[in-house]
Structures are given as C-alpha cells and as structure tokens.
NUMITOR-442113 format. One record per residue: residue number from 1; residue in one letter; y, z, x of N, C-alpha, C, CB in turn. Coordinates in steps of 0.2 Angstrom, whole numbers, plus 5000, padded with zeros to 4 digits. Glycine has a CB too. Layout:
<rs>
+-----+---------+------+------+------+------+------+------+------+------+------+------+------+------+
| num | residuo |  nyy |  nzz |  nxx | cayy | cazz | caxx |  cyy |  czz |  cxx | cbyy | cbzz | cbxx |
+-----+---------+------+------+------+------+------+------+------+------+------+------+------+------+
| NUM |       A |    Y |    Z |    X |    Y |    Z |    X |    Y |    Z |    X |    Y |    Z |    X |
...
+-----+---------+------+------+------+------+------+------+------+------+------+------+------+------+
</rs>
This chain:
<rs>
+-----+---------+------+------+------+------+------+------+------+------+------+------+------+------+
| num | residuo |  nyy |  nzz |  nxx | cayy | cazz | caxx |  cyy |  czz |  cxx | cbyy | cbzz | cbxx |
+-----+---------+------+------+------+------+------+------+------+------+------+------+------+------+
|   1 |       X | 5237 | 5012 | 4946 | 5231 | 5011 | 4943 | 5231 | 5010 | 4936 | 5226 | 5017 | 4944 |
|   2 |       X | 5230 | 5005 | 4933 | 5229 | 5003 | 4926 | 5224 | 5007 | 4924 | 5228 | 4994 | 4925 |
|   3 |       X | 5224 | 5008 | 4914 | 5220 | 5011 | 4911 | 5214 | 5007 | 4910 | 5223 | 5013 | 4905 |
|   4 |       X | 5214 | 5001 | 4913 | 5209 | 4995 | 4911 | 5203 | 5000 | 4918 | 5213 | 4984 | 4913 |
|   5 |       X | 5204 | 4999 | 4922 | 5199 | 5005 | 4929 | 5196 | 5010 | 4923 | 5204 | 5011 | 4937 |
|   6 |       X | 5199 | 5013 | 4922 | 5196 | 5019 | 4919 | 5194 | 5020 | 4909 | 5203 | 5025 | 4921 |
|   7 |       X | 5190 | 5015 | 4909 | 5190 | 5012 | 4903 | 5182 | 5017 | 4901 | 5190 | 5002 | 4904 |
|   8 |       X | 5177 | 5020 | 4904 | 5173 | 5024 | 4904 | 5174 | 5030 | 4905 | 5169 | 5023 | 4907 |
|   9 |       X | 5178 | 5032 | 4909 | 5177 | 5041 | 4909 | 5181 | 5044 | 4905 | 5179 | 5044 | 4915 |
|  10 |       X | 5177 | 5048 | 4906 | 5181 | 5053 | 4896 | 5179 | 5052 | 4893 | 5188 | 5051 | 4892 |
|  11 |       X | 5175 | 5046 | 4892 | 5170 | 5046 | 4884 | 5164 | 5045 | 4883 | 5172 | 5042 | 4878 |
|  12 |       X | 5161 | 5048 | 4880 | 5155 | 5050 | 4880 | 5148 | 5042 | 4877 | 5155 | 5058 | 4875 |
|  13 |       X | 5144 | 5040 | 4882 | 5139 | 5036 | 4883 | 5133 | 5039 | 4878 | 5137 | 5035 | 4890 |
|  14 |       X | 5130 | 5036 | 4874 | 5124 | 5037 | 4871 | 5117 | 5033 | 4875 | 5126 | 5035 | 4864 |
|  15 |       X | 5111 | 5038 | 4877 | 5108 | 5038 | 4881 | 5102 | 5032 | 4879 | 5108 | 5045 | 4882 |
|  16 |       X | 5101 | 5028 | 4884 | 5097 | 5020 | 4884 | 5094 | 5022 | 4882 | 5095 | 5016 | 4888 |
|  17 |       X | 5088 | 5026 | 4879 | 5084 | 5028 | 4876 | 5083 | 5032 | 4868 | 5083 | 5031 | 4881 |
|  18 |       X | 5090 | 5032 | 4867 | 5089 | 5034 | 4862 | 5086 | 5032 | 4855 | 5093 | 5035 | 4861 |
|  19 |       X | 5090 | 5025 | 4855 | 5082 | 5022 | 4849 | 5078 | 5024 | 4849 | 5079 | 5015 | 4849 |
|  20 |       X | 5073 | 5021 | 4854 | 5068 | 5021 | 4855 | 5064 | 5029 | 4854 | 5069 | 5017 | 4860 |
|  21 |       X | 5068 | 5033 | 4855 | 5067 | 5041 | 4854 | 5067 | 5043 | 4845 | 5073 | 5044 | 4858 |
|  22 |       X | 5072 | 5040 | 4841 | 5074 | 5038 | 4833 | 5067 | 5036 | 4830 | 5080 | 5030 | 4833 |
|  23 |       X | 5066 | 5033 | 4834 | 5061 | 5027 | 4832 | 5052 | 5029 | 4832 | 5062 | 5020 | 4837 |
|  24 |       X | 5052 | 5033 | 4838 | 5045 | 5035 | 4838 | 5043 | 5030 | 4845 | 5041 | 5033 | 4832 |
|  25 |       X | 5044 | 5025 | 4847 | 5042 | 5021 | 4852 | 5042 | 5022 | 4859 | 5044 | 5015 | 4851 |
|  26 |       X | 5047 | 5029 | 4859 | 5047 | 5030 | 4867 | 5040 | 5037 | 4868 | 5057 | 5034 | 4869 |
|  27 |       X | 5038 | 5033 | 4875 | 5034 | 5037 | 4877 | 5035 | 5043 | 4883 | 5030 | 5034 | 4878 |
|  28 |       X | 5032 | 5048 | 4879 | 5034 | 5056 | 4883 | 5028 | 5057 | 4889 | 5033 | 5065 | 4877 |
|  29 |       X | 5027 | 5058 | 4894 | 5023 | 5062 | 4898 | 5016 | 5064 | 4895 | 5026 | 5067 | 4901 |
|  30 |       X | 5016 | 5066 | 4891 | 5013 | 5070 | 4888 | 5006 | 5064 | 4885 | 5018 | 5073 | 4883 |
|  31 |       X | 5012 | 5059 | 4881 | 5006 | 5053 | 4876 | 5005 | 5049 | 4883 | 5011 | 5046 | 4867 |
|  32 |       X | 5005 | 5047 | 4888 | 5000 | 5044 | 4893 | 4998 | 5047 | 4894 | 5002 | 5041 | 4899 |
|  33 |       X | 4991 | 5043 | 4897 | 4981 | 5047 | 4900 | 4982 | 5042 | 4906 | 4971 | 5046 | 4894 |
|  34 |       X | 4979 | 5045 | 4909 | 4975 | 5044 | 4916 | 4970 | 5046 | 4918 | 4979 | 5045 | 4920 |
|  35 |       X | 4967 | 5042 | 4921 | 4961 | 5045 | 4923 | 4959 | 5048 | 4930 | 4958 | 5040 | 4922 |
|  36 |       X | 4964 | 5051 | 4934 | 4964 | 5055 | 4941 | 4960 | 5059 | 4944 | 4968 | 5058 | 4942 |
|  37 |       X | 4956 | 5060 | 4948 | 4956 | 5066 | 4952 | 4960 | 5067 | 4957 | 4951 | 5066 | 4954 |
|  38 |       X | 4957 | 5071 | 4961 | 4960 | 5075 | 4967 | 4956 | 5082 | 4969 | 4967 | 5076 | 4967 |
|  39 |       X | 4958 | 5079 | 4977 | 4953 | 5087 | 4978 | 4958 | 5090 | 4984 | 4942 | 5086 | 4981 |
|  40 |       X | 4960 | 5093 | 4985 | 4965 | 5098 | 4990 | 4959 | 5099 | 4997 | 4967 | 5109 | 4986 |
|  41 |       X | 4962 | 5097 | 5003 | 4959 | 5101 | 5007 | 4961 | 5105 | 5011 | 4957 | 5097 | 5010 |
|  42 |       X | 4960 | 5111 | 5009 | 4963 | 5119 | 5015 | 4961 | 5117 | 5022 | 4958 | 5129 | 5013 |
|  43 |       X | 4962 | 5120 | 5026 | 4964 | 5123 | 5034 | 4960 | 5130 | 5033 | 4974 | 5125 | 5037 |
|  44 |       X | 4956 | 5130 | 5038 | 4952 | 5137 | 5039 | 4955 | 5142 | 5045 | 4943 | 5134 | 5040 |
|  45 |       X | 4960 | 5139 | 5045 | 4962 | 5141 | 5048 | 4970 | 5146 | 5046 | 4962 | 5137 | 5052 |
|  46 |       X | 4971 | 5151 | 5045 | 4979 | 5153 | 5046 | 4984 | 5152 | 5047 | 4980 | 5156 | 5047 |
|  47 |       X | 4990 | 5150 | 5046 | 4996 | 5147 | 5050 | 4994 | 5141 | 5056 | 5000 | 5155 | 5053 |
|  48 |       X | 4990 | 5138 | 5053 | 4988 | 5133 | 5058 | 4991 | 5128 | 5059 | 4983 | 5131 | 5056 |
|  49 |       X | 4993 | 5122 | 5062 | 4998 | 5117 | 5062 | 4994 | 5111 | 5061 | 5003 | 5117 | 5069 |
|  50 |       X | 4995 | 5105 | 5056 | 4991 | 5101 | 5055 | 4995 | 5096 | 5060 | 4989 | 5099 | 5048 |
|  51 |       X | 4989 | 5093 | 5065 | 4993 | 5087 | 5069 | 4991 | 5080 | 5066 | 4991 | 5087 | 5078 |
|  52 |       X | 4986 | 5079 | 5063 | 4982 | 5073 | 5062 | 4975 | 5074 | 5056 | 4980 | 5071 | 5071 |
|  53 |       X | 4978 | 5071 | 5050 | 4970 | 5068 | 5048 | 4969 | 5063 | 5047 | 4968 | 5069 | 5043 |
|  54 |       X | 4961 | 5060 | 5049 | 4960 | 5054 | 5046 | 4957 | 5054 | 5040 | 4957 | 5052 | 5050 |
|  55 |       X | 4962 | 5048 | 5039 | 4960 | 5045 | 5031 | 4958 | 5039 | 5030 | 4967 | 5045 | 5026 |
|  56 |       X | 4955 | 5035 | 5036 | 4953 | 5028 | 5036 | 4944 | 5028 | 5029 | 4951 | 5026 | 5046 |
|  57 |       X | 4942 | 5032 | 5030 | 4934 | 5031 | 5028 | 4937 | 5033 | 5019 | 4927 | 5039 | 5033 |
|  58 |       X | 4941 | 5039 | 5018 | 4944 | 5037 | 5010 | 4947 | 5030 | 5009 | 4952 | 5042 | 5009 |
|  59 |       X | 4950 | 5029 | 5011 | 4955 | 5022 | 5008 | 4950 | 5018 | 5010 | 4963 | 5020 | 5012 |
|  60 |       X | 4944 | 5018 | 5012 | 4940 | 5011 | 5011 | 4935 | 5012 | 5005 | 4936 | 5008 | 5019 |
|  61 |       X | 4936 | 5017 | 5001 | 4933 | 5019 | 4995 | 4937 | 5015 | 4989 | 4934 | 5028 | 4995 |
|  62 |       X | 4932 | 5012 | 4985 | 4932 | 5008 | 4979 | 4937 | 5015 | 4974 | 4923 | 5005 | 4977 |
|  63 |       X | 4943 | 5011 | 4971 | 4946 | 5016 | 4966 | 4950 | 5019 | 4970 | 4941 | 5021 | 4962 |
|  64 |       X | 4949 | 5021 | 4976 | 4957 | 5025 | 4978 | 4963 | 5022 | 4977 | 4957 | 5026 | 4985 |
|  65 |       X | 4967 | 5028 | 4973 | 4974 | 5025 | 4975 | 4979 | 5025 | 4980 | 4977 | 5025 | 4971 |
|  66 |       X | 4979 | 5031 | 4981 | 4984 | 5035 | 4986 | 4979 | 5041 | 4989 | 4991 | 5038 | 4981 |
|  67 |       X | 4980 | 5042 | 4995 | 4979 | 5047 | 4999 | 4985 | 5050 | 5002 | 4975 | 5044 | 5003 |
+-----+---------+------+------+------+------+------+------+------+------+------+------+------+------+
</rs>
C-alpha cells in the first residue's frame, strides 16, 4: 500500500461549514420559523394495539403536509 491511499487519515479536515459559521451566514435551528401545527391523537384505551388509522379525509385537507 502506497502513502498516496492514505493521503487523509491522520489529519485533521476543517468542517464545511465553518465559514459560513465565521461569517454569520450559517443558519442554526433556532433562526428558521415555521408555521406548524399538530395535534396528538391518544387511544382511550390502555396498552391497546393500533391496527389501522384512517388518514384519507386529513390529507385531502388544503395545507397539510404530512400526516
């Protein structure tokens, strides 16, 4: 094995983001908004086993993104 293969390991990469971290222009979690709801639907039931929901009458709702 020639040293030309192993021309990366061992030394340390500076990370693709870093400029942009330098700089101010990278965006954290935090500076994006969105506009989401959601609502949880429980089981009234105890250790119950979900076999099936229907989610046809949501997804034909205007705005949904994901169900």
């Amino acid at each position: 094995m020639s040293k030309e293969e192993f021309r990366i390991v061992g030394k340390s990469i500076p990370p693709r983001e870093l400029f942009d971290k330098v700089t101010g222009r990278f965006q954290y979690v935090g500076d994006l908004s969105a506009e989401l709801y959601g609502k949880i639907l429980r089981v009234p039931f105890p250790h119950a086993r979900i076999k099936h929901i229907d989610t046809s009458k949501v997804e034909k709702l205007s705005g949904v993104e994901a169900v």
